[in-house]
C-alpha positions, 0 to 999 in steps of 0.5 A: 697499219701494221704490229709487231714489227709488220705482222699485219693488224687484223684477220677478217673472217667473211662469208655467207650466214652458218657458214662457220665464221664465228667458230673459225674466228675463235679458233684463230683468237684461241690460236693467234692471241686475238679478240673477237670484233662483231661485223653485225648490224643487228647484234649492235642491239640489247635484247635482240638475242634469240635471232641474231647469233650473238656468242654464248656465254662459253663463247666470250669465255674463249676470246673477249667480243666488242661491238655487242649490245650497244643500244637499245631497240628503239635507237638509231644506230649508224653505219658511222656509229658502227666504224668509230666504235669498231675503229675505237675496239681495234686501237684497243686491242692492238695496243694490248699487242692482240690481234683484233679478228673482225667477223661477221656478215654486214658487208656494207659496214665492214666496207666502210670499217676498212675502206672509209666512207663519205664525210657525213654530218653527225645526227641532229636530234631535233631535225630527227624528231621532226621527221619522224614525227612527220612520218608517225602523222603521215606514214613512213612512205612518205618520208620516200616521197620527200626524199625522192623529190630532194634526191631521187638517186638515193631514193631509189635505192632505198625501200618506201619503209625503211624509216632509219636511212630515209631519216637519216638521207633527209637529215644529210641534205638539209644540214648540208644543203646537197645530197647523200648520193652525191656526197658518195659519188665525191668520196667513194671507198677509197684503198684499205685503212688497215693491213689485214689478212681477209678470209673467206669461208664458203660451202657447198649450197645444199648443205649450207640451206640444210645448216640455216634451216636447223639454225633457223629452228633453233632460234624459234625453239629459243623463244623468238616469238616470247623476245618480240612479245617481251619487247612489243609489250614494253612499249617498243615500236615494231617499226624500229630498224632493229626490227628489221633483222631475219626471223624479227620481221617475219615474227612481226608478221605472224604476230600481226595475223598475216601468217602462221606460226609455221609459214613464219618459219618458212619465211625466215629459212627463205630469206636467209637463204636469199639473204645468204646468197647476196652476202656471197655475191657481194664478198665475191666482189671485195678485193684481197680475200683468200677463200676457203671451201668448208666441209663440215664433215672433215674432222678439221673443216678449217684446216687449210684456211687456218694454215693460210691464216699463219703463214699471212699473219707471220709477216712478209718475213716468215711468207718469204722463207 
């Protein structure tokens, strides 16, 4: 799918977490007329602010954002959820004859956004409640149990807590009698969706952990651990998927007595970093993105990807002059 007579449809922005994506994003709606799309499971979430790097204010002044705060802490929200509101904004913004610029760092949901995903049922309240009323009586784990027993490759893979997908794989196999795994294994991703131009933006390692430590500080000095008080006290269940996000979880903990405030910070930069790393290794291995070495240092680090980023975006016309 293509605008303006073979100008590709959209400009996808990936690469590891502070690498710069959000900032190149809006440079290149500043520049080529586009709206910002959020590639971001935990910005999905009201009130999840002080850690999740949801544009500021001045931000969504310089180019309009969708996919931001959709739900609540407390509720579910799908990978299927993400790929039809995502599919929802991008019909949009194309028909306003703008570019829809995807950017963010959940590859798995950007894979299915781009790529398709497995024709799942939709959710079935009821069926939800009872399995979650199971694992509030009984533990989460041992909703891993059940599922290991229905479909173990699929338990396998996912941990004894995570409560959402382990409903959510449950709830698949007995509305439909078969499971998750194999339903993925009939319809893997299949070939892109949408005509895109992918840029990836990289950076040297030491200086991108020196970039999460700073932006882990100031998501501490922004009052992350008054956000999970607020929401603790307002009766939210700190087993919810929401709280699962970098810098939540470990709040969390150091709320629980289990670390120090102090340990709590080294903890976050630790598993962003790690976090960081994995988001590399799996964008390395998407097919069609061009990637670019940011030097923060350079008076316009984005230069050359921004280049590359017009001459892509003009058409195969302009690419072949």
């Amino acid at each position: 799918m293509a605008i303006d007579g073979g100008r590709p449809a959209i400009l996808v922005v990936v690469g590891p977490t502070a690498v710069g994506k959000s900032e190149f994003a809006l440079l290149a709606c500043e520049r080529f007329g586009g709206e910002v799309v959020s590639v971001d499971s935990m910005q999905v979430y009201r009130g999840l602010d002080a850690a999740t790097s949801k544009p500021s204010a001045a931000d969504r002044r310089r180019a309009p954002h969708h996919g931001l705060d959709l739900v609540d802490p407390g509720d579910d929200f799908s990978m299927g959820d993400f790929v039809r509101a995502a599919e929802k904004a991008i019909a949009e913004i194309g028909a306003r004859r703008r570019l829809p610029v995807l950017v963010g760092g959940t590859g798995l949901y950007l894979r299915a956004l781009l790529r398709g995903m497995a024709d799942a049922p939709r959710r079935a309240p009821a069926l939800r409640e009872r399995l979650r009323a199971r694992a509030a009586l009984r533990g989460t784990p041992w909703l891993h149990r059940m599922l290991t027993r229905l479909d173990p490759e699929t338990a396998s893979r996912l941990p004894r807590r995570d409560r959402q997908r382990l409903v959510r794989a449950l709830e698949v196999r007995f509305l439909m009698g078969r499971p998750l795994s194999t339903l993925i294994r009939e319809r893997p991703f299949g070939e892109s969706r949408y005509d895109a131009v992918r840029i990836g933006l990289t950076m040297e390692r030491s200086r991108l952990h020196a970039r999460i430590d700073a932006r882990v500080g100031a998501f501490f000095r922004a009052g992350l651990v008054e956000e999970v008080r607020r929401h603790l006290a307002a009766g939210r269940d700190p087993g919810a998927n929401a709280f699962r996000a970098l810098g939540y979880k470990e709040v969390l903990a150091h709320l629980r007595g289990e670390c120090t405030l102090e340990e709590a910070v080294a903890l976050t930069c630790r598993n962003t970093r790690r976090y960081a790393k994995r988001q590399g290794t799996w964008f390395r291995a998407e097919p069609g993105v061009t990637w670019f070495t940011i030097d923060p240092d350079r008076p316009d680090p984005y230069a050359e990807a921004m280049r590359h980023a017009a001459r892509a975006l003009a058409g195969p016309e302009s690419a072949a002059c």
